[in-house]
Backbone as CSV, one residue per row, in Angstrom:
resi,resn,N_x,N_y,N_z,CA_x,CA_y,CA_z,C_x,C_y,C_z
1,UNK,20.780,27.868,2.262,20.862,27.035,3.464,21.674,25.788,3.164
2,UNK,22.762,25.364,3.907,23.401,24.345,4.008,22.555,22.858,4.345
3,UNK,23.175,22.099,3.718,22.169,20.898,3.811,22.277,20.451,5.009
4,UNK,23.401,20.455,5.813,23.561,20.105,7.435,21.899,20.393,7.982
5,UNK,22.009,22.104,7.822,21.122,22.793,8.644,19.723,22.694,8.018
6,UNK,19.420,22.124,6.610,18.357,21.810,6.395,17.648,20.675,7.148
7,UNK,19.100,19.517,7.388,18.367,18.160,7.807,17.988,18.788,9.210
8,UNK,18.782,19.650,9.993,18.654,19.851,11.442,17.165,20.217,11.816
9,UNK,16.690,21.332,10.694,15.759,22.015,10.892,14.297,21.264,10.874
10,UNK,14.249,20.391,10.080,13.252,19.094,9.982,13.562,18.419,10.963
11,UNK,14.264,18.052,11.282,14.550,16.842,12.543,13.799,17.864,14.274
12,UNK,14.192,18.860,14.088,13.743,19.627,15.061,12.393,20.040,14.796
13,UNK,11.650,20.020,14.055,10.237,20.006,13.652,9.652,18.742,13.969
14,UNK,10.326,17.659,14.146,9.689,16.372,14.017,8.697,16.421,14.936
15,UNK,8.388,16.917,16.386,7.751,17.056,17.240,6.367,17.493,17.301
16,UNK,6.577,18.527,16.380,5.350,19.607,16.225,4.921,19.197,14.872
17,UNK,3.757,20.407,15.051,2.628,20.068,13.826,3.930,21.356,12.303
18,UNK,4.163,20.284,11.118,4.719,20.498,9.682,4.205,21.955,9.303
19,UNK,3.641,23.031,9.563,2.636,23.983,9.177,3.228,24.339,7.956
20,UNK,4.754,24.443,7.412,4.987,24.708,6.393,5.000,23.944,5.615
21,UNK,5.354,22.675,5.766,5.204,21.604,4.973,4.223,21.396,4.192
22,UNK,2.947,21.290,5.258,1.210,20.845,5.060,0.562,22.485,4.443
23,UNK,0.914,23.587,4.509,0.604,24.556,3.961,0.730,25.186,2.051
24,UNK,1.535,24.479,2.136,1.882,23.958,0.653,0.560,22.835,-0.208
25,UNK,-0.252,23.675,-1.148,-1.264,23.220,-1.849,-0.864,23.086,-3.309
26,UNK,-1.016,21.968,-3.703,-0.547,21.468,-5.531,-1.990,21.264,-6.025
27,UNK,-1.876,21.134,-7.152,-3.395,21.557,-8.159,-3.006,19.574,-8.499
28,UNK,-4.196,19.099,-8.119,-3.823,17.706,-8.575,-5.324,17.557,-9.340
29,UNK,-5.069,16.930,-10.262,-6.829,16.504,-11.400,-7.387,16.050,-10.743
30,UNK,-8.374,15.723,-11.277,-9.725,15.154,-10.700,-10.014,14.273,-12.204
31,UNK,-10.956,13.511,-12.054,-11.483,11.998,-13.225,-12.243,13.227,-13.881
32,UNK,-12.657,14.544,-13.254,-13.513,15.679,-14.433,-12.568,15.753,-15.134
33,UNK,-12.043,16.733,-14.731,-10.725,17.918,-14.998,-9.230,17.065,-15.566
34,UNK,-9.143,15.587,-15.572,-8.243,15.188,-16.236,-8.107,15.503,-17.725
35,UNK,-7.127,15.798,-18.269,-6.622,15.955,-19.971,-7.081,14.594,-20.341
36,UNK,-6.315,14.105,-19.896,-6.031,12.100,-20.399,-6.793,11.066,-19.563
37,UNK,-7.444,9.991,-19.452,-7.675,8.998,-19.302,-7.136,8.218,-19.450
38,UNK,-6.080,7.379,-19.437,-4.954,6.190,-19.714,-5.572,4.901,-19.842
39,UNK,-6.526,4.539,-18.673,-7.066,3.270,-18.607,-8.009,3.246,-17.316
40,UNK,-8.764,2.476,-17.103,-10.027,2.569,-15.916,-10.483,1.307,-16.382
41,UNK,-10.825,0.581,-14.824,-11.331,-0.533,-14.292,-12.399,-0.159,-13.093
42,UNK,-13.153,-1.297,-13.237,-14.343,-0.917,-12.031,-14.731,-2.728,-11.648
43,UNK,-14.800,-2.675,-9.881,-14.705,-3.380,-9.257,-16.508,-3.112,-8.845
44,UNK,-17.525,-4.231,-9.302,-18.556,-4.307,-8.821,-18.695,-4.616,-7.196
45,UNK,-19.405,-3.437,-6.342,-19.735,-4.385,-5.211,-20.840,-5.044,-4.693
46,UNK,-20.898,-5.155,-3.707,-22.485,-6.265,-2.750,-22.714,-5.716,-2.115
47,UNK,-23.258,-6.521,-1.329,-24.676,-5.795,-0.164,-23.210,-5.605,1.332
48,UNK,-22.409,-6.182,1.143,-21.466,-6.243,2.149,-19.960,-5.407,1.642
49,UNK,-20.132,-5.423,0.279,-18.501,-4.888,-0.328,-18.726,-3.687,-0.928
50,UNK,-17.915,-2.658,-0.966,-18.350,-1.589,-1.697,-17.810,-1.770,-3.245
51,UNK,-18.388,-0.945,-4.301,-18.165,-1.131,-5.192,-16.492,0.492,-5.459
52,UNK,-15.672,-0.217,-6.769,-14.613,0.377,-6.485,-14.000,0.660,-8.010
53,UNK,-13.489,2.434,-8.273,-13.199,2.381,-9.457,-12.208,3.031,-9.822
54,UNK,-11.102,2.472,-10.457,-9.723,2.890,-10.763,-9.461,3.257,-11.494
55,UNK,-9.046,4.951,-12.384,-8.722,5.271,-13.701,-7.134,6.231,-13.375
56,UNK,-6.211,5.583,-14.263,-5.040,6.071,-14.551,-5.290,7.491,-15.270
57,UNK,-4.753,8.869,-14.802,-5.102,10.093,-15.512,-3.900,10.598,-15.155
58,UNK,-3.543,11.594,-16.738,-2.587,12.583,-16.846,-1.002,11.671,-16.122
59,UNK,-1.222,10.639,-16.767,0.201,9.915,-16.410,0.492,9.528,-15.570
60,UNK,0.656,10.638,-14.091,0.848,10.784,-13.089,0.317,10.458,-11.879
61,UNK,-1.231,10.089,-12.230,-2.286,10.211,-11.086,-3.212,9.062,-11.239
62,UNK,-3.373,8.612,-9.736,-4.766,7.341,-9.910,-5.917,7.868,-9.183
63,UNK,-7.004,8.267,-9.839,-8.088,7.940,-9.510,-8.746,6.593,-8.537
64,UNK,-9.228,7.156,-7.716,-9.716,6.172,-6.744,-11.118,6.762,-6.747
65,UNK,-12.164,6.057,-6.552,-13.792,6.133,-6.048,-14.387,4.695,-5.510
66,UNK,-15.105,5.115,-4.613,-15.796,4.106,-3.720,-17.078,4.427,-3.409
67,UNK,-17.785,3.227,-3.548,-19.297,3.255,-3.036,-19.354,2.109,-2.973
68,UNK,-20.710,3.059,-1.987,-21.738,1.675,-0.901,-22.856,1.663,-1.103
69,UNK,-23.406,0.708,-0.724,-24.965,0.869,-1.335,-25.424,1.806,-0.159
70,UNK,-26.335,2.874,-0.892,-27.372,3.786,0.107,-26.099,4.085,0.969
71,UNK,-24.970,4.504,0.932,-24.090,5.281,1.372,-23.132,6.372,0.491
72,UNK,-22.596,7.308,0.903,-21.655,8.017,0.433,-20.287,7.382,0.320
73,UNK,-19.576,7.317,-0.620,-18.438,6.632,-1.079,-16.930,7.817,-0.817
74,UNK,-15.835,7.431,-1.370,-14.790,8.347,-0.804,-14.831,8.583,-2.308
75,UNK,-14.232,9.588,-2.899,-13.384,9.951,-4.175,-12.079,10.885,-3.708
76,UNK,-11.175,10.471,-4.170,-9.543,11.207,-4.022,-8.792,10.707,-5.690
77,UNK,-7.339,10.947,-5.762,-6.908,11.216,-6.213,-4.889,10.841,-6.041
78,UNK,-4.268,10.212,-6.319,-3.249,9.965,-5.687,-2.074,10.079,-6.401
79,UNK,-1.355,10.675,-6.191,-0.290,10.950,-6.577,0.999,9.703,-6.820
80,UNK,1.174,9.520,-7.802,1.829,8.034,-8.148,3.415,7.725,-7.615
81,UNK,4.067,9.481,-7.744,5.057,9.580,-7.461,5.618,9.130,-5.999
82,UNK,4.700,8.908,-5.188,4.829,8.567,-3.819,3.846,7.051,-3.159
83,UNK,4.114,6.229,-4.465,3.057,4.587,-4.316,4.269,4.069,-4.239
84,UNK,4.323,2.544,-3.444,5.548,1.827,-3.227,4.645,1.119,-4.690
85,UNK,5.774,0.646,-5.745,5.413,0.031,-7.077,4.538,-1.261,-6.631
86,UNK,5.307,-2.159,-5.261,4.705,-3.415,-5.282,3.143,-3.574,-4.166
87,UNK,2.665,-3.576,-5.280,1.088,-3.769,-4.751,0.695,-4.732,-4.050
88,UNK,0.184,-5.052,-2.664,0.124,-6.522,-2.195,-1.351,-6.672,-2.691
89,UNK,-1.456,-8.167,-2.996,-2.397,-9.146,-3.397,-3.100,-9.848,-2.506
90,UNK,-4.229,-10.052,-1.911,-4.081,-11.572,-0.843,-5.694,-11.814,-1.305
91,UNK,-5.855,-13.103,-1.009,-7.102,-13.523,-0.673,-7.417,-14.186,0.963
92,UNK,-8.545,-13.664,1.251,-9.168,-14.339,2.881,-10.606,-15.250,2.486
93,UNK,-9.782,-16.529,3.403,-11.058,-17.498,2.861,-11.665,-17.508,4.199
94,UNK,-13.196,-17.815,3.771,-13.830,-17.612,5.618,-13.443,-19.521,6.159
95,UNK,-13.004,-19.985,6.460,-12.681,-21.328,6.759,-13.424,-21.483,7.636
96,UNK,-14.066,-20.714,8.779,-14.832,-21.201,9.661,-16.794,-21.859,8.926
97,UNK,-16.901,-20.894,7.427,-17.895,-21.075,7.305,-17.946,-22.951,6.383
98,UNK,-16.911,-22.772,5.796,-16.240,-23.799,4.696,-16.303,-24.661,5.783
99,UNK,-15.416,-25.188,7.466,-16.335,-25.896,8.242,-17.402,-26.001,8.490
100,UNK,-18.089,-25.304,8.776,-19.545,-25.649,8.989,-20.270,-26.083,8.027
101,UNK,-20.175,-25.606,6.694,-20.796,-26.714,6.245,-20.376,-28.179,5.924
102,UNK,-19.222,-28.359,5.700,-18.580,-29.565,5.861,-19.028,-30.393,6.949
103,UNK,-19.384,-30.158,8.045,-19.907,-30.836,8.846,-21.431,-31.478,9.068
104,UNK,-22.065,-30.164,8.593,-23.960,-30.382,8.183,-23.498,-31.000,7.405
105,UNK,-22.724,-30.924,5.999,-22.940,-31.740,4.830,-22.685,-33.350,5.313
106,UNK,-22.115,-33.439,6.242,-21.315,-35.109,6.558,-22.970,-35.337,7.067
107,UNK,-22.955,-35.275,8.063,-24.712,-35.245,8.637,-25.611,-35.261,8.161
108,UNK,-25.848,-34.494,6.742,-26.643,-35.312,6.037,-26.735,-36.585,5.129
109,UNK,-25.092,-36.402,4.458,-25.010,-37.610,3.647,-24.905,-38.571,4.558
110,UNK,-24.949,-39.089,6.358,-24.774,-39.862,7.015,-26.390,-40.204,7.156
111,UNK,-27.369,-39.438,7.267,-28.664,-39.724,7.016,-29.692,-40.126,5.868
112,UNK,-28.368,-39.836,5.011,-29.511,-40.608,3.535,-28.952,-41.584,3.320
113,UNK,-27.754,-42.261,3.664,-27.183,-43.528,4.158,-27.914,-44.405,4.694
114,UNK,-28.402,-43.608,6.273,-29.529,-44.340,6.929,-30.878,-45.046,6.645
115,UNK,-31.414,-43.874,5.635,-32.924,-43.734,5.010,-32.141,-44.828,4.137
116,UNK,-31.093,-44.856,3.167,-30.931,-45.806,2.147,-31.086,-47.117,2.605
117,UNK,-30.165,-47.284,3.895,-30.297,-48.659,4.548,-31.657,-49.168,5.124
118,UNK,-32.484,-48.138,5.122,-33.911,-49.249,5.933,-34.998,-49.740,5.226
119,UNK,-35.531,-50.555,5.176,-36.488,-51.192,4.822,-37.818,-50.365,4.767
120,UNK,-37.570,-49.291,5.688,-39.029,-48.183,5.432,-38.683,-47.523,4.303
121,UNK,-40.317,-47.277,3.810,-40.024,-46.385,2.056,-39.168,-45.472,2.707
122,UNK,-38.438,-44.726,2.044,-37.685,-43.470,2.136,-38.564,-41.624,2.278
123,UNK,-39.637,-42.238,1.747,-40.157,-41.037,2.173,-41.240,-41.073,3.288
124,UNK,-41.351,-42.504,4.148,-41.646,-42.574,5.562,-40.697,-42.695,6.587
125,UNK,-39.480,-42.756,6.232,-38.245,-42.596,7.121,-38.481,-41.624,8.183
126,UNK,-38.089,-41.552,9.501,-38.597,-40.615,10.266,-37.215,-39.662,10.705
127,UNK,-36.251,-40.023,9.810,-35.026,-39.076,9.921,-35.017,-38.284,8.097
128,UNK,-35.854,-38.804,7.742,-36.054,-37.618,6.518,-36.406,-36.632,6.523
129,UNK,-36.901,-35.471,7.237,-37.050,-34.509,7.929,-35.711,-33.882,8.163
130,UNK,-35.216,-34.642,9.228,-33.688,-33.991,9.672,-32.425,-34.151,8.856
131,UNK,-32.811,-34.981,7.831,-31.582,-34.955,6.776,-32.009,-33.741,5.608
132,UNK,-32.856,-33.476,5.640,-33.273,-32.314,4.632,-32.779,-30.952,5.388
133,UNK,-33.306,-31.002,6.633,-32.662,-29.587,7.413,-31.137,-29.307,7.090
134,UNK,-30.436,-30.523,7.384,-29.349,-30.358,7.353,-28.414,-30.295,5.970
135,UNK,-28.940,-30.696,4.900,-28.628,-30.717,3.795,-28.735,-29.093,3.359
136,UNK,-29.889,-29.149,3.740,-30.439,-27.274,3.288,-29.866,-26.150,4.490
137,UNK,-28.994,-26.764,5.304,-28.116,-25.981,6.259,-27.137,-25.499,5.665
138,UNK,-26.406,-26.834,5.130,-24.911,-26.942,4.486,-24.931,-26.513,3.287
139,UNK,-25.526,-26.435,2.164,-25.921,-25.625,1.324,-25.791,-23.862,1.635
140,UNK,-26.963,-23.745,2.339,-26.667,-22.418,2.778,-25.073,-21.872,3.733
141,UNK,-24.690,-22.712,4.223,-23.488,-22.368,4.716,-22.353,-22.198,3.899
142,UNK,-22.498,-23.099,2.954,-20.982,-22.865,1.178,-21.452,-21.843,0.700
143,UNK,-22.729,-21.364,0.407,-23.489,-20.708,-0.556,-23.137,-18.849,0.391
144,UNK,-22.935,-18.966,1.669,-21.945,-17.497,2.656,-20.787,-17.779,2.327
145,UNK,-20.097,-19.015,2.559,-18.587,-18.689,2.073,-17.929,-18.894,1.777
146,UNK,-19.004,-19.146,-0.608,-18.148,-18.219,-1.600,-18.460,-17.228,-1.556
147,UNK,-19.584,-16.242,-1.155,-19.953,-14.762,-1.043,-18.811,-14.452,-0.192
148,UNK,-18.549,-14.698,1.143,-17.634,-14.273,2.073,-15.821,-14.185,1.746
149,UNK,-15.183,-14.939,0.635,-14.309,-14.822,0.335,-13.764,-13.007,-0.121
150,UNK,-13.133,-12.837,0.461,-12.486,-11.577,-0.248,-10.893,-11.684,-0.833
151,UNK,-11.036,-10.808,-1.457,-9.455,-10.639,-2.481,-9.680,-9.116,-2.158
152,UNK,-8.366,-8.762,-2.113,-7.593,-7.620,-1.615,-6.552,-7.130,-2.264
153,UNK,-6.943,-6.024,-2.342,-5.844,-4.882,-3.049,-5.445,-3.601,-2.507
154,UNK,-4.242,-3.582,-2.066,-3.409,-2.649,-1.075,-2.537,-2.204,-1.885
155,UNK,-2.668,-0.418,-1.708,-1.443,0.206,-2.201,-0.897,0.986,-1.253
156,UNK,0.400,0.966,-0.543,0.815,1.894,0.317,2.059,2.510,-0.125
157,UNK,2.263,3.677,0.523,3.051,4.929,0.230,4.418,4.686,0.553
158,UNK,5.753,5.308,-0.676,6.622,4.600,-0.266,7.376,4.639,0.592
159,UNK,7.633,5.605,1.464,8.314,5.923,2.719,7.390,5.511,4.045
160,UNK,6.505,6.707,3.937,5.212,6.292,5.133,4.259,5.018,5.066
161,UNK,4.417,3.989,4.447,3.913,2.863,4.406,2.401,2.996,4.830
162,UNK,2.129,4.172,4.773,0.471,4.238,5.138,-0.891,3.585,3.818
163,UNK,-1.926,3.152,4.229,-2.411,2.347,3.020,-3.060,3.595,2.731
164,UNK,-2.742,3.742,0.767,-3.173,4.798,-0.079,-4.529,4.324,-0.793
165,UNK,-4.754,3.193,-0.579,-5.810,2.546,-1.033,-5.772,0.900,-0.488
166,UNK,-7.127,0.858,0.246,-6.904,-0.833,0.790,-8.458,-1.067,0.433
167,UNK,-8.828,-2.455,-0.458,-10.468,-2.642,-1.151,-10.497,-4.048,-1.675
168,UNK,-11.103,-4.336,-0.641,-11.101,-6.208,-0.566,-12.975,-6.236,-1.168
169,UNK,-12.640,-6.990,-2.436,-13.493,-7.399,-3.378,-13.716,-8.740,-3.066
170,UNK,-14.674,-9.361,-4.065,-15.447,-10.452,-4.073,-14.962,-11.620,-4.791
171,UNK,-14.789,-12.952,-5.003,-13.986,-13.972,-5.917,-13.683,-13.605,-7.312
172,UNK,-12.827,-12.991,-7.883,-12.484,-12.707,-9.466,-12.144,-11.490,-9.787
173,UNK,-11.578,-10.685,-8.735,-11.457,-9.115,-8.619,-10.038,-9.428,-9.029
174,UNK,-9.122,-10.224,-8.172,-7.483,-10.060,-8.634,-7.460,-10.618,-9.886
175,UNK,-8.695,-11.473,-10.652,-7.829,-12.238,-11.706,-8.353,-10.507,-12.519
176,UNK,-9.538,-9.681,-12.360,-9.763,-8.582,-13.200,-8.738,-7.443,-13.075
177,UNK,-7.869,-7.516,-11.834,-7.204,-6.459,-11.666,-5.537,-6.899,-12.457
178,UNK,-5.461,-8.198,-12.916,-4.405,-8.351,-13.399,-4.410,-8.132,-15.051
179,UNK,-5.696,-7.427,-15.414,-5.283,-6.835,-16.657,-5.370,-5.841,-16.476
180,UNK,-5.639,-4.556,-15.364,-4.936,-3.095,-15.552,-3.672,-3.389,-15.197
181,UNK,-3.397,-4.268,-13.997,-2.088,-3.991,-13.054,-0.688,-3.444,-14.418
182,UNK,-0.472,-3.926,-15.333,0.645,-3.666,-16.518,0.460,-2.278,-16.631
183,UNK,-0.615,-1.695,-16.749,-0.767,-0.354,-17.052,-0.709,0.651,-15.681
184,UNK,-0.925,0.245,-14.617,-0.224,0.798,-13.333,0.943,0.652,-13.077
185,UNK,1.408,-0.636,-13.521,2.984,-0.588,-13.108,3.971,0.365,-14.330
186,UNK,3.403,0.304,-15.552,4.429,1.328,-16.131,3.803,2.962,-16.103
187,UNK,3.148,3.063,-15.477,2.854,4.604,-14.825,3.372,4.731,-13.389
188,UNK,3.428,3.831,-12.714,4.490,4.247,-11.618,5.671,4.003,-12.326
189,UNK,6.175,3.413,-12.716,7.657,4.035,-13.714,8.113,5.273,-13.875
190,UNK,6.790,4.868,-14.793,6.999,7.044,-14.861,6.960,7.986,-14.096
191,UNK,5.683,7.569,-13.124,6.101,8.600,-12.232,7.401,8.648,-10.939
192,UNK,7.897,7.578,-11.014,9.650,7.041,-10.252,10.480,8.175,-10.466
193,UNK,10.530,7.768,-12.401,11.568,9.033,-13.166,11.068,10.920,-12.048
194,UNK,9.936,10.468,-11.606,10.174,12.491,-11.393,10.283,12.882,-10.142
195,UNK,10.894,12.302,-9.330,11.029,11.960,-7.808,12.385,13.012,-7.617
196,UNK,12.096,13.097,-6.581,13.205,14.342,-6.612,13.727,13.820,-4.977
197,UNK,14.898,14.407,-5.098,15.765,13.341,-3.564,15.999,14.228,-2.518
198,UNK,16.215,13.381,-1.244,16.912,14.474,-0.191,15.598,15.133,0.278
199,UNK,15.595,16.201,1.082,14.635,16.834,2.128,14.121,17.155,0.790
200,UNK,13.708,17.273,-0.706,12.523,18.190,-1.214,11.844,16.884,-1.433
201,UNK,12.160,15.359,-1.709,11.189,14.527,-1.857,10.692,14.212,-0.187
202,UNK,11.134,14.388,1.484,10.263,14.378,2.170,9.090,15.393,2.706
203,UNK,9.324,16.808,1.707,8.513,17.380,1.932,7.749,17.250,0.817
204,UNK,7.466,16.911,-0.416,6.832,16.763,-1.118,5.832,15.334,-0.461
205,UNK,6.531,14.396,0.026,5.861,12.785,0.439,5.036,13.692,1.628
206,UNK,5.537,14.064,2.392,4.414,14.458,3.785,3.481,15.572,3.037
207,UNK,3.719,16.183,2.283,2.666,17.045,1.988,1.618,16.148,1.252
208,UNK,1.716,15.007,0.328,0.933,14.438,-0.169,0.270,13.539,0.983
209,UNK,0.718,13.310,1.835,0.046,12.310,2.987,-0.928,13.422,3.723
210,UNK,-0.342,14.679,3.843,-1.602,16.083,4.557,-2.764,16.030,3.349
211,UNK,-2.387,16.062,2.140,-3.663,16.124,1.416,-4.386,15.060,0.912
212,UNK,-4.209,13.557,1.614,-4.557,12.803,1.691,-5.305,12.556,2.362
213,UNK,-5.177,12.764,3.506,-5.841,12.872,5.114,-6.800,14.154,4.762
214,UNK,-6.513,15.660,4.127,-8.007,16.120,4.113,-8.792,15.800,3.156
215,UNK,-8.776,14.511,2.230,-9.427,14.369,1.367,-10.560,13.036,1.640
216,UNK,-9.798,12.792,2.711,-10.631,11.374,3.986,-9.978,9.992,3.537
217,UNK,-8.588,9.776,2.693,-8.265,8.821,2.215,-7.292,8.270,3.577
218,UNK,-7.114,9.006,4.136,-5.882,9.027,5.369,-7.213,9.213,6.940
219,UNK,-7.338,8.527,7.709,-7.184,9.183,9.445,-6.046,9.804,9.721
220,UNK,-6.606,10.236,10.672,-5.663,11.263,11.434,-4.483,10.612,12.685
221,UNK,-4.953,9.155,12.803,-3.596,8.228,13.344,-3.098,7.501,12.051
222,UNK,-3.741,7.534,11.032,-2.327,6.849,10.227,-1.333,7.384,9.584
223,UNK,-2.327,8.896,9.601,-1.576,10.166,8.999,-0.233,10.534,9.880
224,UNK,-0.282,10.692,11.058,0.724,10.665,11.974,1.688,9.529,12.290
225,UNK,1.084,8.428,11.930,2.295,7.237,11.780,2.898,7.236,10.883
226,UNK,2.096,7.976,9.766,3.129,8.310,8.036,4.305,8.581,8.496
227,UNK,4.061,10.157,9.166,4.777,11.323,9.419,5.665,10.658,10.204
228,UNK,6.036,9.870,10.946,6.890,9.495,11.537,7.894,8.606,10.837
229,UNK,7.125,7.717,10.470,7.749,6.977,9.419,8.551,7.449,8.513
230,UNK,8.153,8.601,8.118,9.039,9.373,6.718,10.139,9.954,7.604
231,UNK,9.901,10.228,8.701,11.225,11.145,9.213,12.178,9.996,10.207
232,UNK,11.803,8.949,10.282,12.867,7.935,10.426,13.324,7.703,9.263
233,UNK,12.250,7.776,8.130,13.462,6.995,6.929,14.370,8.070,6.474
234,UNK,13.869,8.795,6.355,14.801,10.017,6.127,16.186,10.240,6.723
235,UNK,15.809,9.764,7.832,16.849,10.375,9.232,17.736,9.451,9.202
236,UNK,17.323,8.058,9.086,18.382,6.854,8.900,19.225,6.788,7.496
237,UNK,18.294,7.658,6.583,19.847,7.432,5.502,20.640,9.153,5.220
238,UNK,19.955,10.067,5.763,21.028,10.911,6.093,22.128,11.094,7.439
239,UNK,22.368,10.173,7.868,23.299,9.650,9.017,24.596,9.659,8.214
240,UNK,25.641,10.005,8.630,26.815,9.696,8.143,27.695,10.519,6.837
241,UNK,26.150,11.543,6.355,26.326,12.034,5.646,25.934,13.759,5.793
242,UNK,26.482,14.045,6.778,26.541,15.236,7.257,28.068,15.889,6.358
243,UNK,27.772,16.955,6.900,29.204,18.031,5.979,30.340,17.807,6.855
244,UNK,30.037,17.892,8.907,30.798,17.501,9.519,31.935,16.393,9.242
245,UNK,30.587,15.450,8.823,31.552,13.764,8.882,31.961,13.827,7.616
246,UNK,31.756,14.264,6.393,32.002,14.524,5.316,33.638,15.165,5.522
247,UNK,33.348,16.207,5.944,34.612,17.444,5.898,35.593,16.197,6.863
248,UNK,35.175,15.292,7.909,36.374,15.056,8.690,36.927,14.177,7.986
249,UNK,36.297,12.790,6.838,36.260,11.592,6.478,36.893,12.233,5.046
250,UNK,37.148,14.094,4.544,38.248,13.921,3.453,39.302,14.477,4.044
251,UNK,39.247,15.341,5.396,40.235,15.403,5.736,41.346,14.538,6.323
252,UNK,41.067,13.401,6.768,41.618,12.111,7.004,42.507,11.608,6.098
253,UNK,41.463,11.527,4.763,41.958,10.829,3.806,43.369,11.722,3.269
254,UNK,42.904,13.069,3.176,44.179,14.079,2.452,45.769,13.875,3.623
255,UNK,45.094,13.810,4.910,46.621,13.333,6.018,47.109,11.913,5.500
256,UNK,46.346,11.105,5.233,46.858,9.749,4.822,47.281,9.687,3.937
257,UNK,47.013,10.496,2.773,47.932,10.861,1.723,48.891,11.594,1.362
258,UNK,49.097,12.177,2.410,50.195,13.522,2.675,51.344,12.440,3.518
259,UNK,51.021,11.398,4.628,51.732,11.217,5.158,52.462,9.433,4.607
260,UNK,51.881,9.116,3.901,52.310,8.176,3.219,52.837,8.425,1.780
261,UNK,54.358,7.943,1.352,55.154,8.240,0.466,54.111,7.070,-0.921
262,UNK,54.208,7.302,-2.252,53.370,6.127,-2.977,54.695,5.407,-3.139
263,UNK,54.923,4.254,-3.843,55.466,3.506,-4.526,57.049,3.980,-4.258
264,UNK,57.022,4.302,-2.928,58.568,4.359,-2.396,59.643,5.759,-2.961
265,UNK,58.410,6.875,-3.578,58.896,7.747,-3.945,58.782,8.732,-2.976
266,UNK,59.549,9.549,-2.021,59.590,10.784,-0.832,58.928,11.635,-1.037
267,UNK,58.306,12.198,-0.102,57.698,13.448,-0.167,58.097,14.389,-0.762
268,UNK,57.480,15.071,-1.327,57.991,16.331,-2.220,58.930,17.458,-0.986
269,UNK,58.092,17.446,-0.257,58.549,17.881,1.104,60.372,18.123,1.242
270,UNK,60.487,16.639,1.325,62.019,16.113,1.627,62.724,16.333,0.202
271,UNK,62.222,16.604,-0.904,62.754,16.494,-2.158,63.481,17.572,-2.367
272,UNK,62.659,18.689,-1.906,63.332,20.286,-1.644,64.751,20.206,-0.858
273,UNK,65.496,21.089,-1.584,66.867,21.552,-0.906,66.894,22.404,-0.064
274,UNK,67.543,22.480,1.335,66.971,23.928,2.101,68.022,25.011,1.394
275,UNK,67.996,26.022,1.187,68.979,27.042,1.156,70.156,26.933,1.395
């Protein structure tokens, strides 16, 4: 098959459901069944965060597992060859809670001010009561949000930008994840080197996004925004590079060189004697 008619034939699939694409099953390890172990980190969670655990296997592959308390967790498996290398980082601070107590806290230190200034003992003050509430408000309000802070770690796929893993941890997760991150980034290296181009790396990328999605790491709308995604990117850099525009863009060039003499020397053409 001509590559014209390969791109055609995908582009005309774009509509419908991939059946050949997604029918295509690869034997990928499991954290059992891995040869190798490379490296593994584990992200403790809370009563609100799940707990989260990352092991590099057989070079190629990241282990992902998740749990919740008194819930069922996900376990998959991801194929490295298809991770965008740059991992986003972020932290979310709860600022609304970080106000509130800032404010009880002013309210109280404005009441032991008060109690300081009066002439009644301090522990007959009749706003000592309400400066304790509020002290023991604002307390409890910092005391939600440093718990409430999360740090976040996103890996998405490199064409379909779909998240292959998204797991927002508790204060000290990114500074723990910045001693595997060296050992993820030179295993996506490696797995870069085995990428294969042109329509067999978008059927290899959408097939890993189908067995993503039945493994519950994917929904079934982000799975389809993948799929779209990959066949725009696809589609936008095989533009221009058809056999058509190919075949017309050397045939051009061979008239422009046929019809222009070089360096003032005549066509071979004219060089000939007629009979």
């Amino acid at each position: 098959m001509q590559r014209g008619t390969d791109w055609a034939m995908i582009f005309a699939m774009a509509g419908v459901e991939h059946i050949l694409l997604e029918s295509h099953e690869r034997e990928v390890p499991t954290l059992e069944t891995a040869r190798k172990v490379h490296a593994r980190i584990t992200f403790p969670g809370g009563r609100w965060r799940p707990a989260l655990e990352l092991a590099l296997i057989d070079y190629f592959y990241l282990s992902v597992r998740t749990a919740r308390v008194r819930e069922a967790g996900l376990r998959y498996v991801v194929d490295l060859r298809f991770v965008d290398p740059a991992s986003r980082l972020g932290r979310r601070i709860p600022w609304t809670w970080i106000g509130i107590g800032g404010v009880l806290l002013s309210t109280a230190f404005v009441g032991a001010l008060e109690i300081a200034a009066s002439t009644v003992p301090w522990w007959r003050h009749e706003w000592l009561a309400a400066t304790a509430v509020f002290l023991a408000a604002a307390a409890a309000a910092l005391y939600l949000a440093v718990h409430r802070v999360a740090e976040t770690l996103t890996l998405f796929s490199a064409h379909g930008r779909a998240k292959l893993m998204c797991h927002a941890g508790g204060l000290g997760m990114l500074h723990a994840f910045r001693r595997f991150q060296p050992r993820l980034e030179a295993h996506l290296r490696i797995a870069g080197a085995r990428r294969r181009g042109g329509a067999e790396h978008l059927r290899d990328e959408m097939r890993e996004h189908f067995r993503l999605r039945q493994a519950g790491a994917l929904t079934e709308a982000e799975y389809e925004a993948a799929k779209r995604r990959i066949l725009a990117t696809h589609g936008h850099s095989a533009e221009g590079r058809g056999p058509g525009k190919l075949a017309a863009r050397g045939m051009t060039a061979v008239a422009g060189r046929r019809s222009s003499p070089a360096r003032g020397i005549p066509p071979r053409r004219r060089s000939i004697a007629s009979p």
